[in-house]
C-alpha positions in Angstrom: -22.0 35.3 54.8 -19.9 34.0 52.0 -20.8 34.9 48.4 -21.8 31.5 46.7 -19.8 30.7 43.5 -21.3 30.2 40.2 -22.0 26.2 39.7 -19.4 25.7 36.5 -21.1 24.8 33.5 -21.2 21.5 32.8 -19.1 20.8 29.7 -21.0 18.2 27.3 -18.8 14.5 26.6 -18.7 14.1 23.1 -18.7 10.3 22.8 -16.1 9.4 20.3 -17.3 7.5 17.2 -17.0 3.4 17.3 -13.9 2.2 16.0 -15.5 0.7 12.7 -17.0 3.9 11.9 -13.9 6.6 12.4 -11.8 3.8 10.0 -14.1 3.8 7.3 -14.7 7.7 7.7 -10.8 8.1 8.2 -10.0 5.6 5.4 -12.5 7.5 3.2 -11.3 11.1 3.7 -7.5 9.8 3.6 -8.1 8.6 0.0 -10.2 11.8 -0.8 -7.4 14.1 0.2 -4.3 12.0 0.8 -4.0 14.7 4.2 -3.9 12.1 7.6 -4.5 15.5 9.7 -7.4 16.2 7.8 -8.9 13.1 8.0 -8.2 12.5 11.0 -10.4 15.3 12.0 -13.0 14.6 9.5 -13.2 10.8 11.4 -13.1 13.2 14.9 -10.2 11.3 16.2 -6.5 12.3 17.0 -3.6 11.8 14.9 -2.1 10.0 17.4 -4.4 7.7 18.2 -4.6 7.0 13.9 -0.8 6.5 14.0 -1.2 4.3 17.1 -3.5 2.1 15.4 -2.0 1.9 12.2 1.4 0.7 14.4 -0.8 -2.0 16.0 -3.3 -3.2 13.3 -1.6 -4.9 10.6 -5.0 -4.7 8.4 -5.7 -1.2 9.3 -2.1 -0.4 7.9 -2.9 -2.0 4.7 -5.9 -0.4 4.4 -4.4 3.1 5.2 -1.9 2.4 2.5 -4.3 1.7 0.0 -6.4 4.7 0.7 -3.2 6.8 0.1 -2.5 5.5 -2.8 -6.3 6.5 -4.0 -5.6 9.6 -3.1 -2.1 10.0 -4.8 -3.9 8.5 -7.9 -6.8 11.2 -7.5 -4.4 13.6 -7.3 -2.6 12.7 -10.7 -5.8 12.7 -12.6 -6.7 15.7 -11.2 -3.2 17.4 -11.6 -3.5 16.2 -16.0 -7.2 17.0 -15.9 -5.9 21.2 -15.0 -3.2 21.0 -16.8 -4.7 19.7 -20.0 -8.0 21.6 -20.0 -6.4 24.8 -17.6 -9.4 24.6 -15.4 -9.2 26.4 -12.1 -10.8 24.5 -9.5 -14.7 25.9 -8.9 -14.1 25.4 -5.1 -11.9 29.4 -5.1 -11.2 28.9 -1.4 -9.5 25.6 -2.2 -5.7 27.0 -3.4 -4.3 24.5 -5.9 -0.5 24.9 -6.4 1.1 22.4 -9.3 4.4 22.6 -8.5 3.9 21.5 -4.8 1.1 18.6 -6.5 4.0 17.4 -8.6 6.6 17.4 -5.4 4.1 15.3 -3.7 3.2 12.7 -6.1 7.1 12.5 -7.0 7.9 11.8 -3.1 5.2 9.1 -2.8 6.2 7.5 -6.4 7.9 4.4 -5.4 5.9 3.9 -2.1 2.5 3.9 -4.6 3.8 1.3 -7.0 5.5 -0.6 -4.4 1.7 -1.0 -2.5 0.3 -1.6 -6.1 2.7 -4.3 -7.0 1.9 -6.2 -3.5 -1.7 -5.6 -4.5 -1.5 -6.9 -8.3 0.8 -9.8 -7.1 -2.2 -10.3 -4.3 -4.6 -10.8 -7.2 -2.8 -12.7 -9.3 -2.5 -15.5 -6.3 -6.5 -15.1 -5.7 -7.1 -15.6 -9.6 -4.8 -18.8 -9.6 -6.3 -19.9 -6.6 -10.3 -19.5 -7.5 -8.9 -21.1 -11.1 -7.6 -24.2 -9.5 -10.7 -24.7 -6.9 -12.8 -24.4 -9.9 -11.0 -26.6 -11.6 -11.0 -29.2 -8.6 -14.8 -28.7 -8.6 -15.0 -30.1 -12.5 -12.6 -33.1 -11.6 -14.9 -33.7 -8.5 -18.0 -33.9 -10.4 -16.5 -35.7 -13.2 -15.4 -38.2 -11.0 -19.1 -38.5 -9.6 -20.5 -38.6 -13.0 -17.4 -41.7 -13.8 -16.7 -39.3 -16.7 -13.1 -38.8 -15.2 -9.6 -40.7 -15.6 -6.5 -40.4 -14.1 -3.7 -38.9 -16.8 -0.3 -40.0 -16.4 2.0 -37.6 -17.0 
């Protein structure tokens, strides 16, 4: 008689988290730590499939490049904030090395200001466009009220 083999365990499927919900926890720990493998993990999802999407979603991109920026900017007000007061971190496991902070934030310079430029320019065109539907609102109303006249110009 044969010896019966041991049933293999049954390995539990993790369900991997909706789409909405591993961007925003991706997008969140990317700005937190400017680290895509880190957050990647934190939003239990591969690299890969992050650099995929990012390839393939034109918003997601944005959105990735914003949160980086966070992150570089978290990282310079962190960076004075030690180097001003010459607190260590309280987190001891957490190694904090200057020199490799101010390599980064060097590196990723003209890629931060280039997003925040597109991003200021971005609000500039929202502010004149909210201004001139506000001001096409009065001219509507004044028009109902027969308060308005054409100006030549």
């Amino acid at each position: 008689m044969a010896a019966e083999k041991p049933a293999a365990e049954a390995v539990p499927q993790v369900r991997p988290p909706s789409r909405a919900t591993w961007m925003r926890d991706f997008l969140s720990a990317l700005a937190e730590t400017s680290n895509v493998t880190a957050a990647a993990a934190k939003a239990r999802i591969t690299q890969s499939h992050v650099y995929k999407t990012r390839r393939s979603d034109r918003d997601f991109a944005r959105r990735w490049q914003a949160a980086l920026c966070e992150g570089y900017d978290n990282l310079e007000l962190e960076l004075l904030h030690r180097l001003r007061s010459g607190d260590e971190p309280a987190d001891k496991t957490r190694k904090f090395d200057n020199s490799i902070a101010f390599r980064l934030l060097t590196a990723h310079r003209e890629s931060a200001a280039q997003h925040r430029a597109v991003r200021d320019n971005e609000d500039a065109d929202a502010i004149i466009a909210s201004i001139n539907a506000k001001l096409d609102l009065m001219r509507e109303r004044a028009i109902a009220a027969g308060e308005y006249t054409e100006v030549e110009e």
